[in-house]
C-alpha distance (Angstrom), angle and dihedral (degrees) to the residues before:
residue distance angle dihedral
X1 . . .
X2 3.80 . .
X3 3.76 114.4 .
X4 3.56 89.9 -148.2
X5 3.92 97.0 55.6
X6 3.72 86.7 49.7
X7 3.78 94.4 49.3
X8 4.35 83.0 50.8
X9 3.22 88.9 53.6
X10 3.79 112.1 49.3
X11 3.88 85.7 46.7
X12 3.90 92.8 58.1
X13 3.69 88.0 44.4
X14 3.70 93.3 52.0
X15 3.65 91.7 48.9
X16 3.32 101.9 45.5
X17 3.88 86.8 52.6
X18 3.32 88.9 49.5
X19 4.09 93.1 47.9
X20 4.02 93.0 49.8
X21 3.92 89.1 43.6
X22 4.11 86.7 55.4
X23 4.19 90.8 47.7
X24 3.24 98.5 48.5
X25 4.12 93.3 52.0
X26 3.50 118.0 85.6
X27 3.92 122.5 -138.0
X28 3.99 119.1 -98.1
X29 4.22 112.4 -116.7
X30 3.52 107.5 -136.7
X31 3.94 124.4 -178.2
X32 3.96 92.1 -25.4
X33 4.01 85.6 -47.1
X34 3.79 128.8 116.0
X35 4.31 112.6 -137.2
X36 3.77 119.6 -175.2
X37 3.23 107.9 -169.6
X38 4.20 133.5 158.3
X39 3.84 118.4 -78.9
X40 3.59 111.2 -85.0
X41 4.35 91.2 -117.0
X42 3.57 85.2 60.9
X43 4.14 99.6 45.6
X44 3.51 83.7 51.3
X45 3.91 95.8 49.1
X46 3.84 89.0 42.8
X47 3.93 89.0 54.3
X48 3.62 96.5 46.8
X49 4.42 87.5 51.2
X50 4.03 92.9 76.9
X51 3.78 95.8 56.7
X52 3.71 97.2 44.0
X53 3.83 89.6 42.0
X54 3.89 88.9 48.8
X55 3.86 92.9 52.4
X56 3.82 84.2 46.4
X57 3.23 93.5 55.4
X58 3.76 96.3 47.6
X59 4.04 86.0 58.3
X60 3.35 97.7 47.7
X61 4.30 91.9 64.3
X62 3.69 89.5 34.4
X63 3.81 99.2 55.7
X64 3.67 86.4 40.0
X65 3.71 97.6 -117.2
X66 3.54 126.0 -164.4
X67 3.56 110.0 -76.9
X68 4.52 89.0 -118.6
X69 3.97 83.8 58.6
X70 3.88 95.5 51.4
X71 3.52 95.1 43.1
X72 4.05 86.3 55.7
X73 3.85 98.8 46.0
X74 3.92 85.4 53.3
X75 3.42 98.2 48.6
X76 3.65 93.6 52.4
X77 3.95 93.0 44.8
X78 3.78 87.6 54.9
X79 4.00 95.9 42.4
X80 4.19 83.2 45.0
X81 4.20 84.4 65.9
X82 3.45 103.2 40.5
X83 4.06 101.0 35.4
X84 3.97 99.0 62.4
X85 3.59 104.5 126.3
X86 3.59 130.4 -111.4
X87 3.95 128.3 -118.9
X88 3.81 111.3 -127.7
X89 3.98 122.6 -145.2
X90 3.78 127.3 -161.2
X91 3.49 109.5 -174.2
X92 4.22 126.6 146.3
X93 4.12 96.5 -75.5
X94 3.96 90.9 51.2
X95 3.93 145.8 -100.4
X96 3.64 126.8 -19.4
X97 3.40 131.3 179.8
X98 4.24 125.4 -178.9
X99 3.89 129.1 161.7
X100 3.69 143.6 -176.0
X101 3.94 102.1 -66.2
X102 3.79 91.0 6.2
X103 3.79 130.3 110.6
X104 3.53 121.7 -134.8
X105 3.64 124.6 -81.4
X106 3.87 117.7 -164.7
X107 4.08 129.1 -168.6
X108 3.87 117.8 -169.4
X109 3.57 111.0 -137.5
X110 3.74 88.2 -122.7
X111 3.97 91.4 44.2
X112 3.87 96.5 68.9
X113 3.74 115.9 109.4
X114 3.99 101.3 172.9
X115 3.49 139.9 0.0
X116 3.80 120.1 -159.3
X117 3.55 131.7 -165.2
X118 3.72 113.2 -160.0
X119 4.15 109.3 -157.3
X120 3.83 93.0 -160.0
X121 3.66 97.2 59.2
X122 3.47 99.0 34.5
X123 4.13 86.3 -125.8
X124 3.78 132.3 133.1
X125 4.08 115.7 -157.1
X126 3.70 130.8 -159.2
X127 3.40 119.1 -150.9
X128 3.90 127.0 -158.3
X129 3.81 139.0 -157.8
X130 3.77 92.1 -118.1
X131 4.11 86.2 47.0
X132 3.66 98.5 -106.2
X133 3.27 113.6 145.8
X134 3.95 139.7 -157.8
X135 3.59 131.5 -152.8
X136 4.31 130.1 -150.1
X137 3.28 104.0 178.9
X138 3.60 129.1 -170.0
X139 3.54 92.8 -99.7
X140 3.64 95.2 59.0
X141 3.75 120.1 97.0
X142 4.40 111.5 -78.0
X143 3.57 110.1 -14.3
X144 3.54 101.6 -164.7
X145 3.99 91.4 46.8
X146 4.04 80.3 54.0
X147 3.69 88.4 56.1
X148 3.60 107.3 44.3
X149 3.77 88.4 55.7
X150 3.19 95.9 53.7
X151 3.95 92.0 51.0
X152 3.73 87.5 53.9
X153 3.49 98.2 50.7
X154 3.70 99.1 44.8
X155 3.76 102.5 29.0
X156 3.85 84.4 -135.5
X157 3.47 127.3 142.0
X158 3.79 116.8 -113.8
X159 3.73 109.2 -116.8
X160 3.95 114.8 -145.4
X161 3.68 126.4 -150.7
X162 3.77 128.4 -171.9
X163 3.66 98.4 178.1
């Protein structure tokens, strides 16, 4: 069997798991505020991913690896920083969304413009006036919970992509 087609496959499989894991949670209510956040297994797994890939890393240049495999290991060690997800709130002023090495981004209720759900990805996007913008994705805790809130705060129509 091709290695590759094997490697394809266990990825989809993991995020798919990973994907009906995140619908079926349901966002935590905190002080009259809704946060969807990742399930705690995965937090923890995405965590753990910068250490390993650092130690990686440091093999790859010590064993002298090919220069493709090096190259790799980095890139993952740098995405593993900067790709940690970030909660979401809703609460009564509007949506706000932080994460681990992430500053603070902050839509007013009356401030969004457009939100955008994009079927393909799996991710819904807020849009503000000032062009900040917010991303669900479908990792994130309920999806469809995410969006209906938004609808009712904003009296916006949810704008569906397939592309």
């Amino acid at each position: 069997m091709n290695t590759r087609f094997l490697t394809a496959f266990a990825i989809s499989a993991v995020i798919s798991f990973i994907q009906a894991a995140a619908f079926a949670r349901i966002p935590k209510a905190k002080d009259g505020a809704i946060v969807y956040d990742f399930a705690p297994w995965m937090r923890g797994t995405l965590h753990c991913l910068p250490p390993i890939l650092s130690g990686l890393t440091a093999w790859a240049f010590l064993a002298r690896a090919d220069r493709v495999t090096e190259l790799l290991v980095s890139g993952f060690l740098v995405l593993s920083f900067f790709g940690q997800p970030n909660n979401i709130r809703l609460d009564a002023t509007g949506v706000t969304s932080w994460g681990w090495l992430q500053r603070r981004r902050h839509i007013e209720w009356e401030d969004v413009t457009h939100i955008a759900y994009k079927e393909n990805t799996g991710n819904t996007i807020v849009y503000g006036k000032d062009g900040t913008r917010i991303c669900h994705t479908s990792m994130h805790d309920d999806y469809k919970g995410f969006q209906i809130q938004l609808e009712n705060h904003t009296h916006l129509l949810l704008d569906v992509r397939s592309f």
